[in-house]
Structure formats: C-alpha cells, structure tokens
Backbone as CSV, one residue per row, in Angstrom:
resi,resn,N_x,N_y,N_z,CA_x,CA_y,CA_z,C_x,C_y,C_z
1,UNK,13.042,-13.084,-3.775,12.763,-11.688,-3.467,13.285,-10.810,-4.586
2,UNK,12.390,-9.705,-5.216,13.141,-9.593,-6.351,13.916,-8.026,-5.859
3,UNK,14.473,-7.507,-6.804,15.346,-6.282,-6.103,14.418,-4.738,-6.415
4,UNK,14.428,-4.270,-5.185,13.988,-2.966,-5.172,14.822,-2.064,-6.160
5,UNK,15.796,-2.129,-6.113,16.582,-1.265,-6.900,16.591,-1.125,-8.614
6,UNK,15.307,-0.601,-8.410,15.416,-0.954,-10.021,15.847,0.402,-10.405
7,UNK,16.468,0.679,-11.936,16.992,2.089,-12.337,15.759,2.599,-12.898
8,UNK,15.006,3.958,-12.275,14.437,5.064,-12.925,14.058,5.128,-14.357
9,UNK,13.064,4.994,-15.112,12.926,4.915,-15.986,13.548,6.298,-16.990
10,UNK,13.591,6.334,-18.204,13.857,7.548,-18.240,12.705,8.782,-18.517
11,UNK,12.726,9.962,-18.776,11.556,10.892,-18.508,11.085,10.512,-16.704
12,UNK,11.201,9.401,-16.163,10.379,9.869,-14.605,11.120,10.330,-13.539
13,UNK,10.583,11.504,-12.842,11.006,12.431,-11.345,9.983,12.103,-10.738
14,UNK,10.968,11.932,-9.518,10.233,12.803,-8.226,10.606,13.760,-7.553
15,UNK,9.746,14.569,-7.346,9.764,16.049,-6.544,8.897,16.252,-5.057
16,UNK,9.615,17.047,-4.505,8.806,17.620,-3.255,7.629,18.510,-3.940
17,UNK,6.582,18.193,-3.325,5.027,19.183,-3.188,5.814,20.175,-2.785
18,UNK,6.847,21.438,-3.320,6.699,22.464,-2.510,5.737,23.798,-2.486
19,UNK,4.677,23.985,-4.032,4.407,24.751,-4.040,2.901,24.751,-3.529
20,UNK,1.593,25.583,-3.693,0.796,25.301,-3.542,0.148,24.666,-4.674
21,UNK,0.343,25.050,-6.083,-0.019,24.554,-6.881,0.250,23.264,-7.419
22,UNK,1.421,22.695,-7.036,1.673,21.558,-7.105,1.045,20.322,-6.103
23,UNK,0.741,21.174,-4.762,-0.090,20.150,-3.769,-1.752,20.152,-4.469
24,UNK,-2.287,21.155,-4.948,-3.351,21.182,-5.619,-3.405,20.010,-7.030
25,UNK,-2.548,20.067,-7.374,-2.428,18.976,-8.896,-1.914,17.642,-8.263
26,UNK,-1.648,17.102,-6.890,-1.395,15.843,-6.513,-2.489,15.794,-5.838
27,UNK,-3.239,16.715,-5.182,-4.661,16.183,-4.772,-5.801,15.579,-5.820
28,UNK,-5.931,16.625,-6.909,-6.423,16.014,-8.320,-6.155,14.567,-8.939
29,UNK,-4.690,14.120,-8.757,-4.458,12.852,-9.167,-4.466,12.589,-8.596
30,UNK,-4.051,11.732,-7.287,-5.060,10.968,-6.468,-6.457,10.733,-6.305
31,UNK,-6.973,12.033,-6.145,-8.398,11.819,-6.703,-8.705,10.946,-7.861
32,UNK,-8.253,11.031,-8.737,-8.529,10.404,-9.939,-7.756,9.158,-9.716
33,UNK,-7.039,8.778,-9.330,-6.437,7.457,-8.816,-7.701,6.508,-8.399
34,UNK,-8.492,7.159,-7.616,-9.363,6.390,-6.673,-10.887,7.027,-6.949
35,UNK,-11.126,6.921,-8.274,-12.252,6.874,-9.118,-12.759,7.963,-8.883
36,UNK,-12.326,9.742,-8.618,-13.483,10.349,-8.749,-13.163,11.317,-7.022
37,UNK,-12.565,9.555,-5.821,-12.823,10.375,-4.290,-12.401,12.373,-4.375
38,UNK,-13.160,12.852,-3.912,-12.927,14.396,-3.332,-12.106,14.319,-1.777
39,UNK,-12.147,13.471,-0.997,-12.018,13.843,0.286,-11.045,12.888,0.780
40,UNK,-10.187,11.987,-0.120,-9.029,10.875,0.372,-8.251,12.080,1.212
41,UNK,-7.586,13.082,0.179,-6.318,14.053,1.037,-6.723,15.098,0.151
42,UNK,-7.486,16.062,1.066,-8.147,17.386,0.185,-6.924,18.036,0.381
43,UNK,-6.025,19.309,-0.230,-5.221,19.839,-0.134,-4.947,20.876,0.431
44,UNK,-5.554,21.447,1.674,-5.018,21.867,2.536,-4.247,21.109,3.819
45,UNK,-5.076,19.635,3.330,-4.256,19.021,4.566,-2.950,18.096,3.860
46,UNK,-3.103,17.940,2.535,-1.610,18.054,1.850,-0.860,19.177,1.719
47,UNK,-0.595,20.157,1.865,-0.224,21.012,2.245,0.459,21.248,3.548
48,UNK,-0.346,21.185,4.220,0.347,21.114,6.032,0.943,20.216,6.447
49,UNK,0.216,18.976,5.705,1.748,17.620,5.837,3.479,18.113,5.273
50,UNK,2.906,18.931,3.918,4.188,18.892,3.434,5.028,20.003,3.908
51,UNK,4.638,20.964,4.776,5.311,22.167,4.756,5.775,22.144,6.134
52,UNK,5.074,21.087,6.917,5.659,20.653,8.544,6.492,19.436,8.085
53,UNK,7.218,19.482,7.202,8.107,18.479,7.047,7.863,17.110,6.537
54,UNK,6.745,16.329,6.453,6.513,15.141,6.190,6.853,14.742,4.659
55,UNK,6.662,13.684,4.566,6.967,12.836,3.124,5.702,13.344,2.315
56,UNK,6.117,14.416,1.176,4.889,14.592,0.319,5.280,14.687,-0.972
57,UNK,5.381,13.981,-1.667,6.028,13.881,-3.298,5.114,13.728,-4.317
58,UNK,5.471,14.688,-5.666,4.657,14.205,-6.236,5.876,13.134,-7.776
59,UNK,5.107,12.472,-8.358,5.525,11.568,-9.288,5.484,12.150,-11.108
60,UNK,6.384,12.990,-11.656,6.210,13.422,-13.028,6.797,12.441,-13.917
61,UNK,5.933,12.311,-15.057,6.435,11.705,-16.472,6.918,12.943,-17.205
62,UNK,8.256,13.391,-17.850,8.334,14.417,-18.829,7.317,15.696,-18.179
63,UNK,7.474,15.874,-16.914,6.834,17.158,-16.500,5.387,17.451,-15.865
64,UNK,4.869,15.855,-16.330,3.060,15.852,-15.921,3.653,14.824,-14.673
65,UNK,2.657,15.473,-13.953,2.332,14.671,-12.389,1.428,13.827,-12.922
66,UNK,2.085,12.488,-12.842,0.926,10.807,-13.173,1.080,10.560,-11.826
67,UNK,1.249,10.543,-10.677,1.282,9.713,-9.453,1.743,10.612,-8.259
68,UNK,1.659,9.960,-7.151,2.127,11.331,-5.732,1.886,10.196,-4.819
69,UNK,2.666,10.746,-3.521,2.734,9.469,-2.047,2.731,10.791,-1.087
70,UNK,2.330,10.464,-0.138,2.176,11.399,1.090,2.423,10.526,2.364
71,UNK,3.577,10.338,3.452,4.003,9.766,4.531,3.862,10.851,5.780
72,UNK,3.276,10.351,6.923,3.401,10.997,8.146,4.416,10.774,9.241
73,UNK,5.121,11.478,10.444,6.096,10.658,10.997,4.717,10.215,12.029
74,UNK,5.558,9.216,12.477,4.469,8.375,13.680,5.348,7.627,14.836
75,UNK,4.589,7.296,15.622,4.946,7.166,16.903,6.284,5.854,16.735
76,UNK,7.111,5.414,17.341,8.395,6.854,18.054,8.666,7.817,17.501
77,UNK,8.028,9.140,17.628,8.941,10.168,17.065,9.670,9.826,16.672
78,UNK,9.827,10.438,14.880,11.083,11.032,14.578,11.718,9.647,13.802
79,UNK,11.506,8.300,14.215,11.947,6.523,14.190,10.871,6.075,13.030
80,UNK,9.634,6.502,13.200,8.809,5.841,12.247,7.882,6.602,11.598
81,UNK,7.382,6.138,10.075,6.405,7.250,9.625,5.637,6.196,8.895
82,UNK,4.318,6.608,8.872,2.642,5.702,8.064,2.696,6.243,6.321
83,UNK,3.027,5.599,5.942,2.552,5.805,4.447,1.220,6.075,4.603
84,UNK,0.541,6.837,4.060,-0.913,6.747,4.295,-1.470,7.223,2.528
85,UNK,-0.850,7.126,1.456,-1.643,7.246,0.346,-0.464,7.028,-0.394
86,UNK,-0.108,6.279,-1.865,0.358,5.999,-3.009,-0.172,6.061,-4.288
87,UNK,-0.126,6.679,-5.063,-0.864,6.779,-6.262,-0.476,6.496,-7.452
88,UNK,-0.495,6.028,-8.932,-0.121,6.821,-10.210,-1.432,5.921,-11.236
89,UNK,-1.363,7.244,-12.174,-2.741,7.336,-12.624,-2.617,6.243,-13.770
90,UNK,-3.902,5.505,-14.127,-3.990,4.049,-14.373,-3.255,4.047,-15.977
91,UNK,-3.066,5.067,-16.553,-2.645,4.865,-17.942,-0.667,4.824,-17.498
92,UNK,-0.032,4.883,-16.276,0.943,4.735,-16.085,1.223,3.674,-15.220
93,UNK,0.622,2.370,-15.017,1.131,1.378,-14.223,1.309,0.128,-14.842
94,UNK,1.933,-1.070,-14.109,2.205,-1.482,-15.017,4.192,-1.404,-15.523
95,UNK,4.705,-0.161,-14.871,5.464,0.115,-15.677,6.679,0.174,-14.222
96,UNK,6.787,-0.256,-13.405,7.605,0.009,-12.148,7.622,0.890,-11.132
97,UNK,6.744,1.812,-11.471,6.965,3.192,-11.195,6.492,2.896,-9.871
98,UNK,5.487,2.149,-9.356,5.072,1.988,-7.479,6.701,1.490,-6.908
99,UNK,7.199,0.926,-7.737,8.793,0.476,-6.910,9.653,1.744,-6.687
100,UNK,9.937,2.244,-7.881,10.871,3.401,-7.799,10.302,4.516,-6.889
101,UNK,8.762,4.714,-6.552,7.995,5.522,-5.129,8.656,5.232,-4.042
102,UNK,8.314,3.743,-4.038,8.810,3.116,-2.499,10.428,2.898,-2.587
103,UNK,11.186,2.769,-3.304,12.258,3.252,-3.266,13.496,4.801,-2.847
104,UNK,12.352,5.403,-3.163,12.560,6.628,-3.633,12.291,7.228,-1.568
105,UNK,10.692,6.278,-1.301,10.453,6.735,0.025,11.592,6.433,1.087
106,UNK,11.974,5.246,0.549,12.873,4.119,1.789,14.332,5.110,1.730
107,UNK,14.564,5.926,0.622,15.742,6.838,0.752,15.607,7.572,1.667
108,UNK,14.216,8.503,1.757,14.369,10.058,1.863,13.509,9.278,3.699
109,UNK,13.481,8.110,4.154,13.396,7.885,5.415,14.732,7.620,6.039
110,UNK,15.351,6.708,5.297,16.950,6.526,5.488,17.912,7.849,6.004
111,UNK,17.753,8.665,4.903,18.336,10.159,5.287,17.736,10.685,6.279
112,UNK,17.029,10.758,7.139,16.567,11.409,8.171,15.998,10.375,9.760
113,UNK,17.260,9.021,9.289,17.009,8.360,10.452,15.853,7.411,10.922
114,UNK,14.581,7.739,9.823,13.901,6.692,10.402,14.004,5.245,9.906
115,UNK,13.591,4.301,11.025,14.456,3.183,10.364,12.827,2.059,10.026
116,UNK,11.483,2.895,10.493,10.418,2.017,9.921,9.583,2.735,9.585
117,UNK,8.955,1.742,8.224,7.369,2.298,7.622,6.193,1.491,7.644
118,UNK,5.528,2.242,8.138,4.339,1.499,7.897,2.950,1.804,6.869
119,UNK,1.752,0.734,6.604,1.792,1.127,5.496,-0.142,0.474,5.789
120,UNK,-1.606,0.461,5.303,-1.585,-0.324,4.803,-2.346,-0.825,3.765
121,UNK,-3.127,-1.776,3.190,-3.688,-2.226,2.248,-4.785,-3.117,1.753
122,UNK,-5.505,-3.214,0.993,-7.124,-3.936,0.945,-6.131,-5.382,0.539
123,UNK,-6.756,-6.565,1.735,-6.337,-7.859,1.451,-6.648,-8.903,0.537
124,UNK,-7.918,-8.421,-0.025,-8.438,-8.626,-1.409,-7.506,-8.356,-2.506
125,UNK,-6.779,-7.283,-2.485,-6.051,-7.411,-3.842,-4.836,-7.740,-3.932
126,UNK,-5.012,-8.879,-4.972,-3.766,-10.103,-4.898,-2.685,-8.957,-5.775
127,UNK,-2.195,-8.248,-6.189,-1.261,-7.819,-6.612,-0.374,-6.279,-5.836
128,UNK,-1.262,-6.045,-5.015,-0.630,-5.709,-3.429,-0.525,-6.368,-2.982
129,UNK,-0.453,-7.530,-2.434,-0.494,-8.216,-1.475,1.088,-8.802,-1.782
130,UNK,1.204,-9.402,-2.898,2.550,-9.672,-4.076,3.653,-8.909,-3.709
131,UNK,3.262,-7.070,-4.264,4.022,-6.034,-4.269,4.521,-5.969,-2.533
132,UNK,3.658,-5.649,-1.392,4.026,-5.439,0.041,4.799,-6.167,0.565
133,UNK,4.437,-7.960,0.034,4.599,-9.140,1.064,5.864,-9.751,0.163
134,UNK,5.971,-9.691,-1.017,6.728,-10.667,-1.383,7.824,-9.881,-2.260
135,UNK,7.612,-9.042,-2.788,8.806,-7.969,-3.384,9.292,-7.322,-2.339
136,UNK,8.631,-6.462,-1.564,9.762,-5.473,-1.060,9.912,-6.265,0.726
137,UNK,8.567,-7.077,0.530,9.620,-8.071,1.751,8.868,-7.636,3.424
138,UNK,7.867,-6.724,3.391,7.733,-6.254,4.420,6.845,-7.344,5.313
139,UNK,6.687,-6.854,6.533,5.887,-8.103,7.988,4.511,-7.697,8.062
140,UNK,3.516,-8.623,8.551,2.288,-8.095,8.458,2.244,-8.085,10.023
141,UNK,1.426,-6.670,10.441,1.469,-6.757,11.773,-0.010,-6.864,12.289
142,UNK,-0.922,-6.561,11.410,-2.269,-6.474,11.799,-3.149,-7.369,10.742
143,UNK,-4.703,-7.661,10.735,-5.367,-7.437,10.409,-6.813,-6.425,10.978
144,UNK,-6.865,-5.899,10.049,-7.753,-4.591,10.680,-9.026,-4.595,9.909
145,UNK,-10.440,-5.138,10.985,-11.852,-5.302,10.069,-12.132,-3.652,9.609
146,UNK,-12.603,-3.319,8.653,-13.608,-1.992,8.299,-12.624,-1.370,8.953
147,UNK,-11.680,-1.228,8.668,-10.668,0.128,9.152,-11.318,1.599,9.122
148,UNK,-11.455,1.685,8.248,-11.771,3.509,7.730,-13.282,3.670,7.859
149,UNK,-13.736,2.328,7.977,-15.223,2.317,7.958,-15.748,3.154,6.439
150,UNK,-16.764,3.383,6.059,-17.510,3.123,4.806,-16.669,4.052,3.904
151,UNK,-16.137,3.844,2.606,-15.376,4.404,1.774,-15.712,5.008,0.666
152,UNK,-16.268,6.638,0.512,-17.361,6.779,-0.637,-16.095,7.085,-1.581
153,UNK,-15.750,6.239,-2.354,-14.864,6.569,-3.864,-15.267,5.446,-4.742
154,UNK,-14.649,5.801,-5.593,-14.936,4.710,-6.901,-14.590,3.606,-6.987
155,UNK,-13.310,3.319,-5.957,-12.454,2.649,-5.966,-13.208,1.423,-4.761
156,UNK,-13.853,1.528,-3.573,-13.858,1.191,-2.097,-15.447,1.343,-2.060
157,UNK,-16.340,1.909,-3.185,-17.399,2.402,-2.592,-18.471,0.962,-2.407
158,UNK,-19.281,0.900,-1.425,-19.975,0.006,-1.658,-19.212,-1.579,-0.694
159,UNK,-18.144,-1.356,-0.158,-17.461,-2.537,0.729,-17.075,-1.983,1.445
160,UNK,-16.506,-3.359,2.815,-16.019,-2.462,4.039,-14.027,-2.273,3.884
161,UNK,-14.196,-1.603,4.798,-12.639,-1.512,4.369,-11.685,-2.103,5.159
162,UNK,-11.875,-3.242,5.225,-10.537,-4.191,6.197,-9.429,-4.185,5.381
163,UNK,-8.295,-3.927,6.258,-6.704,-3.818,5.935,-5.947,-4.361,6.526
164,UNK,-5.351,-4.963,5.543,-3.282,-5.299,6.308,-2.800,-4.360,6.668
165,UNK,-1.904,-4.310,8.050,-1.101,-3.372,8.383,0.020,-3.908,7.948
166,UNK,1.165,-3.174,7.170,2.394,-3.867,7.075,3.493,-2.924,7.535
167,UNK,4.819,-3.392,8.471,5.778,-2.764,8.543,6.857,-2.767,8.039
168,UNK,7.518,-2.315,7.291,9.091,-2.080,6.306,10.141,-1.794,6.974
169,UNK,11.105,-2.851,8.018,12.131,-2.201,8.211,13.467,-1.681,7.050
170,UNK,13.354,-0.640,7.189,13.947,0.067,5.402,15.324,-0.387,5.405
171,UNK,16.259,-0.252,6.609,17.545,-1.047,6.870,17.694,-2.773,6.758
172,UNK,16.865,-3.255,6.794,16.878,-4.587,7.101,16.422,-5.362,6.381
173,UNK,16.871,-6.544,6.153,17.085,-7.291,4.974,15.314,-8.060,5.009
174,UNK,14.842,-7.909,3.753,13.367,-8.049,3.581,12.937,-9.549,4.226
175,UNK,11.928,-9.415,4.799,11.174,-11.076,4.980,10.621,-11.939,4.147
176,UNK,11.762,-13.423,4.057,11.374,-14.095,2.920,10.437,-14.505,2.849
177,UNK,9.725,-14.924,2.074,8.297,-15.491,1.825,9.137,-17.161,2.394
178,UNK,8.187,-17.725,3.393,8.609,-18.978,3.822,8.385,-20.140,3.177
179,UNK,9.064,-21.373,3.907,9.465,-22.162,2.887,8.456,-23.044,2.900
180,UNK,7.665,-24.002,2.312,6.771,-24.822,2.321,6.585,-25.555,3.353
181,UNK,7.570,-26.238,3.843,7.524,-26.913,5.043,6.597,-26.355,5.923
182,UNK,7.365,-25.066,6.426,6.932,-24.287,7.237,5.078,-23.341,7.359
183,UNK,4.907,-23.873,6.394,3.636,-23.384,5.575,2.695,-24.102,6.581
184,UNK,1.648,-23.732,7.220,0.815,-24.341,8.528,-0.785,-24.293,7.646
185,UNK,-0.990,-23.092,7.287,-2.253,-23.176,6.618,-2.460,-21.595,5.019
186,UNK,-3.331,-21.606,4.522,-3.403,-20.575,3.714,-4.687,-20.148,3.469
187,UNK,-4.715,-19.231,2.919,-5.959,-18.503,2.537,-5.715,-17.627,1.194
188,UNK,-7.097,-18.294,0.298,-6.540,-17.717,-0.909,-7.226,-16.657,-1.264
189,UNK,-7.054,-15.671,-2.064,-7.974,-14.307,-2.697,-8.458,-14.389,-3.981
190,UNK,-8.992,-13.910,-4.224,-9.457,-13.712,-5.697,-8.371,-13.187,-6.914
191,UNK,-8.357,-13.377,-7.532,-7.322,-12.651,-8.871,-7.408,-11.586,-8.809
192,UNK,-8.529,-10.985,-9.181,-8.903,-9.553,-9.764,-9.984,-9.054,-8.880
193,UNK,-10.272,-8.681,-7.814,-10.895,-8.293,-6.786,-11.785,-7.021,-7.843
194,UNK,-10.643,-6.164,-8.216,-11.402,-5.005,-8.877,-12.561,-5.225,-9.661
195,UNK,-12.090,-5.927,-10.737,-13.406,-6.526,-11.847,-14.048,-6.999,-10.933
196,UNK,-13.897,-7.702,-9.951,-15.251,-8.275,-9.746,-16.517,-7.586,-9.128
197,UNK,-15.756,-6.478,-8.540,-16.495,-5.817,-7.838,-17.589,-4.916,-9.018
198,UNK,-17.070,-4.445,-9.854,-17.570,-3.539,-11.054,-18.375,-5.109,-11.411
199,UNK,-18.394,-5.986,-11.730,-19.004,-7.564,-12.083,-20.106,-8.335,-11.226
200,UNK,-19.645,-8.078,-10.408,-20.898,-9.476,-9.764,-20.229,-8.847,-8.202
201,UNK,-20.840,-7.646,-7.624,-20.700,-7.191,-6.050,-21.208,-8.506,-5.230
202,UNK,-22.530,-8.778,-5.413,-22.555,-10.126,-4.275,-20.842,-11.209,-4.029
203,UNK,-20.599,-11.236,-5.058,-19.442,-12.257,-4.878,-18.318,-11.612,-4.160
204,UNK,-17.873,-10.400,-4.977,-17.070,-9.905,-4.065,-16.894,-9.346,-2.848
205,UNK,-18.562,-9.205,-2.055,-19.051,-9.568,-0.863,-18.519,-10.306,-0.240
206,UNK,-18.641,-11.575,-0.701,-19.052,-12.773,-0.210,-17.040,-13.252,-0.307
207,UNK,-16.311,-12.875,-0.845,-14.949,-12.719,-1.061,-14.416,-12.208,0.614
208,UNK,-14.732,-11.149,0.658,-14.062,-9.914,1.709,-14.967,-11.430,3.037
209,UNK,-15.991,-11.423,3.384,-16.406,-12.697,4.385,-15.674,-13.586,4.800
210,UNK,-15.421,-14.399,3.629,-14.556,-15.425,3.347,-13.605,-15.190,3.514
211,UNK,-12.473,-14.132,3.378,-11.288,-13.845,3.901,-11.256,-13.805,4.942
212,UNK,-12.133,-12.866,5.646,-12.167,-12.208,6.777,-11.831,-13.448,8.116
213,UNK,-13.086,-14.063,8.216,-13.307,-15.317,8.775,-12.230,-16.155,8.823
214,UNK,-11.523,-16.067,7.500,-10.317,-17.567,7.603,-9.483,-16.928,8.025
215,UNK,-9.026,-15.636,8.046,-7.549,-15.333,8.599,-8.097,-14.942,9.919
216,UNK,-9.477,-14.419,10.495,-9.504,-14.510,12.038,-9.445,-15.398,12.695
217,UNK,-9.616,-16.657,12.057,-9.719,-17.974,12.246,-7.847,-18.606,12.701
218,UNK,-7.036,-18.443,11.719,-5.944,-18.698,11.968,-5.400,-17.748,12.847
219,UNK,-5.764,-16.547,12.751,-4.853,-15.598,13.948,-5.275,-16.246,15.610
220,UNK,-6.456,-16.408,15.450,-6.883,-16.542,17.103,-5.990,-17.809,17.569
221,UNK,-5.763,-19.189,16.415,-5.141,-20.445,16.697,-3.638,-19.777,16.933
222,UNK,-3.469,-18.807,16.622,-2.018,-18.376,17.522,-0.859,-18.293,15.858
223,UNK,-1.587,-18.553,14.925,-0.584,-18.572,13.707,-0.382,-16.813,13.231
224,UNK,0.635,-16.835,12.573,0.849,-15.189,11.706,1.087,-15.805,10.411
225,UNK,0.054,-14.344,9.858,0.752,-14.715,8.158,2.126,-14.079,8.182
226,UNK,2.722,-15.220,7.285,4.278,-14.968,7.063,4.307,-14.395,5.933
227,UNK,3.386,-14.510,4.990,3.806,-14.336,3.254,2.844,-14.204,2.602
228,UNK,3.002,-14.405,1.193,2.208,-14.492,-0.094,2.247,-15.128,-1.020
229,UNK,1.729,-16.082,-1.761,1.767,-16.785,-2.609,0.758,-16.405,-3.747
230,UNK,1.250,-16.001,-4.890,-0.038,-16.302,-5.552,-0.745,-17.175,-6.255
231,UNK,-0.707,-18.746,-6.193,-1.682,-19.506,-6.318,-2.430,-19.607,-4.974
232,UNK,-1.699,-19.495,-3.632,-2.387,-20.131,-2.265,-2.831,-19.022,-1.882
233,UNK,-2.421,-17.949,-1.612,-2.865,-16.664,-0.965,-1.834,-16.386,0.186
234,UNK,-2.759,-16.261,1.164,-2.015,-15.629,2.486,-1.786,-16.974,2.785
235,UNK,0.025,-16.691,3.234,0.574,-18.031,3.852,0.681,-17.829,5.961
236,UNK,0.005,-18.725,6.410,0.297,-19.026,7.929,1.647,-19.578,8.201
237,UNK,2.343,-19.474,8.992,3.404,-20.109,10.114,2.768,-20.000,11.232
238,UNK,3.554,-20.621,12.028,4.186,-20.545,13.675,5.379,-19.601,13.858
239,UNK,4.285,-18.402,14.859,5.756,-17.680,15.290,6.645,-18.113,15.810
C-alpha cells in the first residue's frame, strides 16, 4: 500500500472556491478535463455547493487553477460526503497531484467529523482502479450498470456509464489488496481504455460487455471484489 502522505509539490495550493469568479474558472477546467463537457457542474450549482458549506476546492500551480474537486455531505448527515467530480488538466498529471487532492480532501473531512467518502469511477480504467483500490486502499461497495446513463463529453461520449462505487473510511487503516491464496476469481481490463476508445470503439464496446458480465457473474455467486491487480484486474474473494 503505498503512502498517501506524500509532501506537496512545490508552487501547488489548494484553495476554497470562495469567490464567484473562481467557481467560474473551476467550472472551465473541469470542463476541459472531460473533453469540452458544458454541463458535468455548470457553476451556479458549483457555487451553491460551495457557499452551503460543501467540499469545493480549486487546485493552483504558481497561481493558475490546473485542477478542482467538488464533495457533497450525504446520508448520515453530517458522517458522510460523495466525491462527485476530481479534476486536473492533462498537461499536469502524472505528477501526484490526484494524491495530494485526496489527501488534502481526507483532511478537510477529518476536521469536520466525517469519518466516510464515497466516490465513484469508470471500471474500465485500469489506472483508477490502481489509484482507488490499491493506493489509497478504499472498499468497493457497488457495481453500478449505465449509472448516469448516456454521457455527452469527450471523455464518456458514445459508452454507457457503469461505475464502481467505492467507500474511504478516512480514519481507518486502508484495505489491503488480498493475498493470492485468497484470490477466488479475476477479471481483467484493458490497459488504456482511453486510446482505445478514440481507436477501435467496437472493441472498447465489446470491453465494457465483457466486464460487465464477468463481474455480474461473480457478484451473483456471492463473491466481492476485494482488490486490484494490474496484470489480473479485478480481484474476487469470499466475504
């Protein structure tokens, strides 16, 4: 498990969205995060997240906003909140900076008592899947077919949108990726989901199917994915 705590690069902040103009320039990058979308988190409703209190940050290099996260609280009051967007713009990744976000989030939940996050993510891409499941350690609680249902961005456009739900207890010591033994069955993903999709869409069709099917397949036999591997994919246990 490797350590969240990594030190801040130097030149990068994070700040509260407090102004309007600043929720306006994290709606822009996100947008541009996700090829172009207008309507992920238009900024009036970043705005009202951030000014009723919720998690709304944006991410500066030396003063430019490259990245922004926006968290809601969620049911138990007040106990838990949904990540519901992470961003930083593609000429800045690569570089730690999604750790020091979620670091940065797991503080400013810590300080105000809540003790879970939830979060979640396209199961196609093997380097989320890495980052959620096997760095910062979190549980998968769902799989969710066509979540959002049809996704017009640059990023999603053209596939359905099935997601991992994952939960982060932020106090509690991360979930190890299990041990081989224990390993019941797997399911593997593609490398690069992205290229392929910009490459040969039938396949990466035919990818999202193929996932779909094998992990409904193991959930119904009563197994949970425990983990991530990246040669095997999604790892099964016995709860």
């Amino acid at each position: 498990m490797a350590d969240l705590s990594a030190v801040t690069p130097p030149g990068i902040e994070i700040r509260p969205l407090d102004t309007v103009e600043e929720v306006f320039r994290a709606s822009a990058v996100l947008s541009e995060v996700w090829g172009g979308d207008k309507s992920g988190i238009p900024p009036n409703l970043l705005r009202a997240l951030a000014h009723s209190g919720n998690y709304a940050v944006g991410l500066y290099a030396h003063d430019r906003m490259v990245g922004a996260s926006v968290a809601f609280f969620a049911a138990p009051a007040a106990r838990s909140m949904h990540s519901h967007i992470t961003g930083v713009l593609p000429g800045f990744r690569s570089q730690g900076l999604g750790r020091v976000l979620k670091q940065h989030q797991r503080e400013w939940a810590l300080a105000r008592d809540v003790g879970n996050i939830t979060w979640t993510f396209d199961p196609l891409v093997a380097r989320n899947a890495h980052f959620n499941l096997r760095v910062l350690g979190t549980r998968v609680t769902e799989y969710l077919v066509n979540h959002y249902g049809p996704m017009d961005d640059g990023v999603n456009r053209g596939d359905e949108s099935d997601r991992i739900m994952v939960s982060w207890a932020v106090a509690a010591r991360p979930v190890p990726t299990p041990e081989d033994d224990s390993v019941v069955a797997h399911v593997e993903v593609p490398r690069d989901i992205e290229t392929l999709r910009r490459e040969n869409p039938a396949d990466a069709a035919a990818w999202r199917s193929r996932v779909r099917d094998a992990v409904a397949r193991h959930l119904a036999s009563g197994l949970i994915i425990g983990g991530f591997d990246d040669d095997r994919g999604y790892l099964f246990i016995r709860p």
